[in-house]
N, C-alpha and C positions, 0 to 999 in steps of 0.2 A: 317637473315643469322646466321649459328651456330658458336661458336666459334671455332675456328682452333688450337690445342695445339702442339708445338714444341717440341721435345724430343729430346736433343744431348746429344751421351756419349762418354764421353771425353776420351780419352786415357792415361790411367796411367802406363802405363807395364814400368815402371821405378824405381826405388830403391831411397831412402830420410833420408838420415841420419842426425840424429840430433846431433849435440855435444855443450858440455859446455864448457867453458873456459874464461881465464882473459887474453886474445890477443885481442892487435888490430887488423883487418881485416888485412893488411898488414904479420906481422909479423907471422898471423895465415897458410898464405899461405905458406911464408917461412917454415914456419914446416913441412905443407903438402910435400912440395915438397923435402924435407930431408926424410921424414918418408915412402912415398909412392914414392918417386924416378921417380917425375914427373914434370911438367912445367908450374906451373899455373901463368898465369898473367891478370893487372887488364883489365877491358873491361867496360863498359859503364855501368853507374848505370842501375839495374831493379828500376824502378816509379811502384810505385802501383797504380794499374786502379782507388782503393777503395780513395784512402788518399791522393793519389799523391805525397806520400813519395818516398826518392830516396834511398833504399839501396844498399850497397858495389856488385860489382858483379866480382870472376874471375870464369877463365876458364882453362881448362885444353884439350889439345884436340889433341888424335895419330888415328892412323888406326883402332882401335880396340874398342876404347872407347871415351867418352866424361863425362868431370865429370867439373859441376861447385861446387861453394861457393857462399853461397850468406847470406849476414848477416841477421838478424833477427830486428838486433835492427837499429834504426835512430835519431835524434831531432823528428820527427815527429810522432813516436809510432814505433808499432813493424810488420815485414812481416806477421807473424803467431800470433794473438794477443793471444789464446787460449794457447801457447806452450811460456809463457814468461821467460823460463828458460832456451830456448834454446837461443845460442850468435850466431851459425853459423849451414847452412844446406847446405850437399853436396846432391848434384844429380848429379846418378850414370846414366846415357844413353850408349843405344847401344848392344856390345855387353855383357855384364853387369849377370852374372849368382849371384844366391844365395853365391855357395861358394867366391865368387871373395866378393860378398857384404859382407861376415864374414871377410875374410881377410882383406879389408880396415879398416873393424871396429876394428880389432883386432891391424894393426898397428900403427894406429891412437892412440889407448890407450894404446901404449907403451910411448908415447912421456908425460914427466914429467909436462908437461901446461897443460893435456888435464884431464877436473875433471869427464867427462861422455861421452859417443857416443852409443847410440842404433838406431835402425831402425825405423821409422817412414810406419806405417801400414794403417794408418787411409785414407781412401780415400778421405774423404770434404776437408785434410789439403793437400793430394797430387794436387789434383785439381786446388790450387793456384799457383801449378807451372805450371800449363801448358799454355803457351803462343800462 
């Protein structure tokens, strides 16, 4: 009998920003939610499938959008091990357009804690958010 090969492709149509900073996950959110005039709270650590590391997870969630945080780093390594300079990664879900995704980036790096934010393009690192 021949081999049989699988092929799924995953669905990315979602937006992933990276930012740096010297906040703990907590206080990071506070920011968020001064800066971008929203309501993120915490919600159940994401475990990773790989490490079964537990990182920091909020959420933010209205009619329109859905945008989590989820930390990078743990005790146990990091989400994104390729990307170790990043401290925290939003995903933008829903209905979520280009310009909307400049404008978070943009007010995100107004706020004086925050030392980088760009977009995250790469599909293999998108890919480990989808659950």
């Amino acid at each position: 009998m021949g081999k049989q090969l699988l092929k799924i492709e995953l669905d990315v149509s979602f937006s992933l920003l990276g930012v740096s900073c010297h906040l703990k996950d907590y206080r990071f959110a506070w920011t968020l939610n001064h800066s971008l005039r929203t309501n993120f709270f915490k919600t159940t650590p994401y475990i990773s499938h790989n490490t079964n590391a537990e990182f920091a997870r909020y959420q933010h969630q209205s009619d329109s959008e859905e945008i989590m945080i989820f930390s990078n780093k743990s005790q146990d390594g990091f989400l994104v091990p390729k990307k170790k300079q990043v401290d925290y990664w939003l995903l933008l879900q829903k209905d979520v357009d280009e310009q909307d995704v400049q404008q978070y980036a943009r007010l995100i790096r107004q706020s004086d804690f925050i030392l980088v934010v760009f977009e995250e393009n790469d599909r293999k690192i998108k890919e480990q958010f989808v659950f």
